[in-house]
C-alpha positions in Angstrom: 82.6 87.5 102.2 84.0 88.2 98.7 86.7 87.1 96.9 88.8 89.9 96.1 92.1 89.2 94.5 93.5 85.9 92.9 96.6 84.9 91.0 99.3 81.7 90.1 101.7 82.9 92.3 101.5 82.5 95.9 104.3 85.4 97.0 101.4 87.8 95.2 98.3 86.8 96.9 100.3 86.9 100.3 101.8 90.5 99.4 98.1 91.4 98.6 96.7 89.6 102.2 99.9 91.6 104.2 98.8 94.8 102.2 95.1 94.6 103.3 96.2 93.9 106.3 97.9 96.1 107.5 95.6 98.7 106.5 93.1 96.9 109.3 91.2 94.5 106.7 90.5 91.3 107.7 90.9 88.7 105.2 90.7 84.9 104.9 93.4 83.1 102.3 91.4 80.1 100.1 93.3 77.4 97.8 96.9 78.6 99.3 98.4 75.2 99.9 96.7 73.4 96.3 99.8 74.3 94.3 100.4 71.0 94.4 97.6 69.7 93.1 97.8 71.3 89.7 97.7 67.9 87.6 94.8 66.4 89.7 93.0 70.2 89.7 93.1 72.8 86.8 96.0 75.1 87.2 93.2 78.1 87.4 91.2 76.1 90.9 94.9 76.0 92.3 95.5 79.8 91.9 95.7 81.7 95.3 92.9 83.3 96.7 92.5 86.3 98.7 88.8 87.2 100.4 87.8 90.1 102.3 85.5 89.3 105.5 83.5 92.2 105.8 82.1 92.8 102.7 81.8 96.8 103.6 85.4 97.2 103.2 85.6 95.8 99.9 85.7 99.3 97.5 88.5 100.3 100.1 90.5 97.0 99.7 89.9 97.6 96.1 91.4 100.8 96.0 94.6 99.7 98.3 95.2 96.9 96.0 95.5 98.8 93.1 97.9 101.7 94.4 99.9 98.8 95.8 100.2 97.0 92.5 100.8 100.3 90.8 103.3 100.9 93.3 105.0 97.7 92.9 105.6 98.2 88.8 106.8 101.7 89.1 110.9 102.1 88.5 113.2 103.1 90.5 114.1 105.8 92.4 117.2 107.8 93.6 117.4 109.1 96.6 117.0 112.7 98.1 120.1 112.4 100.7 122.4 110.4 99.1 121.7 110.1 95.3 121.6 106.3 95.3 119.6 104.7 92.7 117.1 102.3 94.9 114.6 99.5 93.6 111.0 100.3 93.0 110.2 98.0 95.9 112.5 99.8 98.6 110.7 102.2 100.9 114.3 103.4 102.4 117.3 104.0 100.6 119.8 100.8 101.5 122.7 103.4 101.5 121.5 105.7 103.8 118.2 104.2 105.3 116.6 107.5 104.5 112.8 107.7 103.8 111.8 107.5 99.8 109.7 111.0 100.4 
């Protein structure tokens, strides 16, 4: 088991555990409910923690975190049906529903 991905906010480790996920990787959340505890802990043994199971699949979660991060940052985009201008974090267009390819 490895420790693959780590931050201060809790939303970004879970996006990070639902991206794995969903791509079949099992994975195993550490120090998720120590937010808390930032006072009694450091802030940095609080953060978030995401660890992959199997440490085979650990170059392949690797490689889906970072298109998913790179993803995430990009702008936005209009789209092909409708010319609406949609978030960078929409995969449908909230005017039409139509797919961002």
């Amino acid at each position: 088991m490895r420790m693959i991905y780590t931050h201060e906010n809790r939303l970004m480790t879970h996006n990070i555990k639902n991206l794995l996920e969903a791509k079949g990787i099992e994975v195993m959340m550490k120090n998720d409910p120590l937010q808390g505890a930032v006072g009694e802990l450091s802030a940095f043994d609080a953060w978030s923690e995401v660890w992959i199971v199997n440490d085979e699949h650990f170059d392949y979660a690797e490689s889906i975190i970072k298109d998913g991060l790179s993803e995430q940052y990009q702008g936005s985009w209009n789209c092909r049906q409708c010319n609406e201008s949609n978030e960078a974090n929409f995969d449908l267009c909230w005017n039409c529903q139509s797919g961002r390819s």
